[in-house]
N, C-alpha and C positions, 0 to 999 in steps of 0.2 A: 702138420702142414696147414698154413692159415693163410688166406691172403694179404693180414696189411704185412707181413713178413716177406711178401712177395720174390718170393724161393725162385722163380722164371723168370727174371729181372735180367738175367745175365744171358740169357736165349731170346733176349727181344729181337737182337738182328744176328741170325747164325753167320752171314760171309763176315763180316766184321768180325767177331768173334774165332771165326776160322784163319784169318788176318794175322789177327795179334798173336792166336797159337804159332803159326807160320814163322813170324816176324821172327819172337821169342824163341824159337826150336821145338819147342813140347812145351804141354800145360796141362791138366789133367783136373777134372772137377770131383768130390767127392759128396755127395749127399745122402743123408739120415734125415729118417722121420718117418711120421706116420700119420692114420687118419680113423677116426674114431669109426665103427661101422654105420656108423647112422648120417654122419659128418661125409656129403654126397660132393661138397666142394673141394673137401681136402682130399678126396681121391682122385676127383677131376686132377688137382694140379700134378700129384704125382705121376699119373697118365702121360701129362702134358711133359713132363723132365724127362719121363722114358721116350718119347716122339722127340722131344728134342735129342736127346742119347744118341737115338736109333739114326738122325739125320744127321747128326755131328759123325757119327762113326770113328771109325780111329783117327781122325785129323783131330778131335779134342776127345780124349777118351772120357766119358763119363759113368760114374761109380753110385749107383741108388742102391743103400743100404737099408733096409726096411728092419721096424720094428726097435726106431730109436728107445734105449732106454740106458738107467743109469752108467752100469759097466759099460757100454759102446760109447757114451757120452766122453767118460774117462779115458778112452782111448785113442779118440779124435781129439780132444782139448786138448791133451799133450802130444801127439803126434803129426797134426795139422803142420803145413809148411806156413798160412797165411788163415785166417778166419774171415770169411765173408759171411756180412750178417746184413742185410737191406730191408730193414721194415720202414715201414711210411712213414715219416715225422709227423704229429709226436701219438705215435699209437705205444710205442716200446716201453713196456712197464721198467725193467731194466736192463735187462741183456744179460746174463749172472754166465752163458756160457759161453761168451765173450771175454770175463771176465776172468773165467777157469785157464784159458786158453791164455789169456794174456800170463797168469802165473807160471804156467809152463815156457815162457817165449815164442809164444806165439803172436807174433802182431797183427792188427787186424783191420781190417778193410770197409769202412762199413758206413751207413748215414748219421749223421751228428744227432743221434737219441739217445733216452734213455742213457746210461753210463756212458757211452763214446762220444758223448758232448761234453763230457770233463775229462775224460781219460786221452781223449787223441792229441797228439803233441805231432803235427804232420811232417812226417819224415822223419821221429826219434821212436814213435811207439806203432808206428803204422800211418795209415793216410783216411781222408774221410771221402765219401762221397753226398757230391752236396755241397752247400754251405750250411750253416750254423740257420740262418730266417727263412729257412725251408719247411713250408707249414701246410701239411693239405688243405686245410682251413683258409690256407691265401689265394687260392684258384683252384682252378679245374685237375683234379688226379689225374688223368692223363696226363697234362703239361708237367707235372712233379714228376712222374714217371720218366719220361723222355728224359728232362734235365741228366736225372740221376741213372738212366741208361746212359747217357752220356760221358757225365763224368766217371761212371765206373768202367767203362772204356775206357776210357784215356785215364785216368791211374792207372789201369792193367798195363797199356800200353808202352805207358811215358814212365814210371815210375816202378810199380812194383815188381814185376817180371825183369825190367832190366837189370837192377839193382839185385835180384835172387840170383840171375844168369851168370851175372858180370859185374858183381861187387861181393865179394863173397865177404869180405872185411865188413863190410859199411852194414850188410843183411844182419850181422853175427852180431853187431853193436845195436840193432834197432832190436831184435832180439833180446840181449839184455836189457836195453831202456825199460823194454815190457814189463819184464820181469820187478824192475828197479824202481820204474815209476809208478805201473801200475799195480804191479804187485805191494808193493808198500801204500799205497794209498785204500784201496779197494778192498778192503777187510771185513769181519765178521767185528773184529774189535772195533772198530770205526762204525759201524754199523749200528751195535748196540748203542754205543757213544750215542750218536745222536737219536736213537731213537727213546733212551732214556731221557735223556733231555727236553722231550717235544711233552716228556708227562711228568718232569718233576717239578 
């Protein structure tokens, strides 16, 4: 649990949020992770997702699973309906479980960093939140925060909840893009590829 990852992005405004669960019929949040003991901010936030939880109550059920680690990893990548991932542009070294996630058909929901600035194909592998010259470096954090509280609303809203509720076709095909686009792109072979490259 780290802040530019900004894990409470999606509890900036709860009636809103209790809205779109409304709109949509059910929605459910699931979170993993953890916080080192010394690491006094990253317990704050998890505090702060259980206050949220606790105020959401059953109108958005939410699910804090502690003690993120590999096998839970593995079970959320492939199990996940959607992957929300919201760190600050450009703090995201890559995103790799984003990336796992996509292999399974998981598509995923998230600001244009790190790997989901090449990987988002909007509407075939999942949607972004944000635009691509979203740069904390260009103003004031806060004001990047709101934008992208914003637009992560309205994709929930307008886009991805509908389309999981009431397009079960069109969900099942963006599912495979992931798999298809992402997953053939985003490899360990690809990887080496260029990283050989940058020292021969």
């Amino acid at each position: 649990m780290t802040d530019y990852k900004r894990p409470g992005l999606i509890f900036t405004r709860l009636e809103r949020l209790r809205q779109i669960a409304r709109d949509a019929g059910r929605m459910q949040i699931v979170f993993a992770g953890k916080a080192h003991p010394h690491d006094h901010r990253g317990k704050e936030i998890i505090q702060q997702i259980h206050e949220a939880a606790g105020a959401l109550g059953d109108e958005v059920p939410v699910v804090f699973i502690p003690g993120y680690e590999i096998s839970l990893a593995r079970k959320l990548t492939a199990g996940a309906d959607l992957w929300l991932n919201n760190p600050r542009p450009p703090l995201e070294a890559s995103g790799t479980s984003g990336m796992k996630a996509a292999l399974n058909g998981v598509p995923s929901l998230s600001t244009l960093d790190g790997w989901w600035a090449e990987g988002c194909v909007e509407g075939v592998t999942g949607w972004a939140i944000g635009v691509l010259s979203d740069d904390c470096r260009s103003g004031p954090v806060h004001e990047l925060d709101a934008r992208h509280t914003d637009s992560l609303y309205q994709k929930l809203e307008g886009a991805v909840l509908p389309t999981y509720y009431k397009d079960r076709a069109r969900w099942t095909e963006i599912m495979r893009s992931s798999i298809a686009i992402n997953g053939s792109y985003f490899t360990t072979e690809r990887m080496m590829r260029e990283y050989l490259g940058a020292y021969v």
